[in-house]
C-alpha angles and dihedrals in degrees: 000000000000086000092047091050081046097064103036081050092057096045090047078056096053093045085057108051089047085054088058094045096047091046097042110028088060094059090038088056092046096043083054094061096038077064098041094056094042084057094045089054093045088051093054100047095051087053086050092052101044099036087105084064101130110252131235102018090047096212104198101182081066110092132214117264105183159027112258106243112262091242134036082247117226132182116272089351109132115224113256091051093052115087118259148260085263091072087062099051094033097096085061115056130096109297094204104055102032122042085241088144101063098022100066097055089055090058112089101195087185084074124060120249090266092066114108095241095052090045077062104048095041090063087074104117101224104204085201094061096045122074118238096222099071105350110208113239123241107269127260090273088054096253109148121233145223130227085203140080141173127241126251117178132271117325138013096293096038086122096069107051125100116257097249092072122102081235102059124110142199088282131065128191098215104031148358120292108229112216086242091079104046085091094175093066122280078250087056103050130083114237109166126357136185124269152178099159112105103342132202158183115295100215085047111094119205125066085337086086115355120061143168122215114271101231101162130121102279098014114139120265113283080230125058083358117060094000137047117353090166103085135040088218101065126275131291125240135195116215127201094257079067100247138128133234133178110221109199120228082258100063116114134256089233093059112052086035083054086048093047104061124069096223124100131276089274106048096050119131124238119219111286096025 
């Protein structure tokens, strides 16, 4: 009998421990790769912010003084057919966990993405642009994808306004932006942000890698639509100071499309301007 209620006791034990795997493994693995993207973000923002850095002396009592542009700009190239921001950062990210060091050579930024060099370069997976979460998979030509994007403006063409427009955000299709003009704070304006909606390829510039926020009437929610997916809790952005923050799937339209423009406090665009 002892034997028997020994038994039943130790199999009551192990129910028990798998109840507390299952529960809590689960939220230990989520809360990871909420940590993980929020470090990718923050990695990439800091690259953004110091790519102006002077090569090869590496002053680094020299700050940064702009945002990269969101294309490697050519003449009469639309867009969505240049290569990306990415180009720009590439050099600096983590060699070990991205093939940084053979794929840069391959990319000829003097052709446009759709050049064949650059299809094949673009197939490269990079680890620092994919969330671990639920990482895309590369599309159906090969070409590998982002999970972020940066920020435009406000609206489907921000990127290609000039940086003077209420509009206007951290990235701009055709040049740099300088911080002199981010008039609202570099900890008040939006730089990268978290997506699934829509994915593309990272060497691809465009919408691929640059948006505006979608405010008009019908346009899916800023939260769980056009941004983040990842995660039940909301979506992470990076801002240009280089920090991260969480926004929750309550926070309102007003404030990230506040946080997306350049322009100050006063200028800043409501949904449907």
């Amino acid at each position: 009998m002892a034997r028997r209620v020994t038994i039943i006791g130790f199999v009551l034990l192990l129910l028990l421990a798998a109840g507390l795997v299952l529960t809590y493994l689960p939220r230990a693995r989520l809360q990871a790769n909420m940590t993980a993207s929020r470090n990718n973000l923050r990695e990439l923002a800091l690259f953004a912010a110091h790519h102006s850095r002077p090569e090869p002396s590496r002053d680094t009592s020299k700050l940064p003084t702009e945002i990269p542009a969101g294309t490697v700009f050519l003449v009469n190239v639309p867009p969505e057919n240049r290569l990306s921001w990415v180009v720009t950062v590439l050099p600096l990210m983590d060699q070990r966990k991205n093939p940084v060091v053979d794929l840069f050579p391959r990319i000829d930024q003097q052709l446009p993405w759709t050049a064949g060099p650059n299809q094949q370069a673009g197939r490269a997976r990079l680890p620092a642009l994919l969330c671990p979460e639920n990482p895309p998979a590369p599309l159906a030509d090969g070409a590998a994808v982002t999970s972020y994007v940066g920020i435009g403006g406000i609206g489907p063409g921000a990127a290609g306004l000039p940086p003077g427009s209420p509009r206007s955000g951290a990235f701009r299709y055709d040049g740099p932006t300088p911080f002199g003009q981010v008039t609202d704070g570099l900890s008040q304006t939006l730089l990268f942000g978290e997506t699934r909606a829509d994915v593309g390829p990272w060497l691809r510039g465009g919408p691929s890698t640059v948006r505006g926020l979608d405010d008009a009437p019908g346009a899916p929610a800023l939260i769980g639509g056009q941004f983040g997916g990842y995660f039940p809790s909301g979506a992470n952005f990076a801002l240009c100071d280089g920090s991260v923050r969480p926004f929750s799937v309550n926070t309102t339209p007003q404030v990230l499309l506040g946080l997306a423009t350049i322009a100050g406090k006063e200028s800043d665009p409501l949904p449907g301007e």
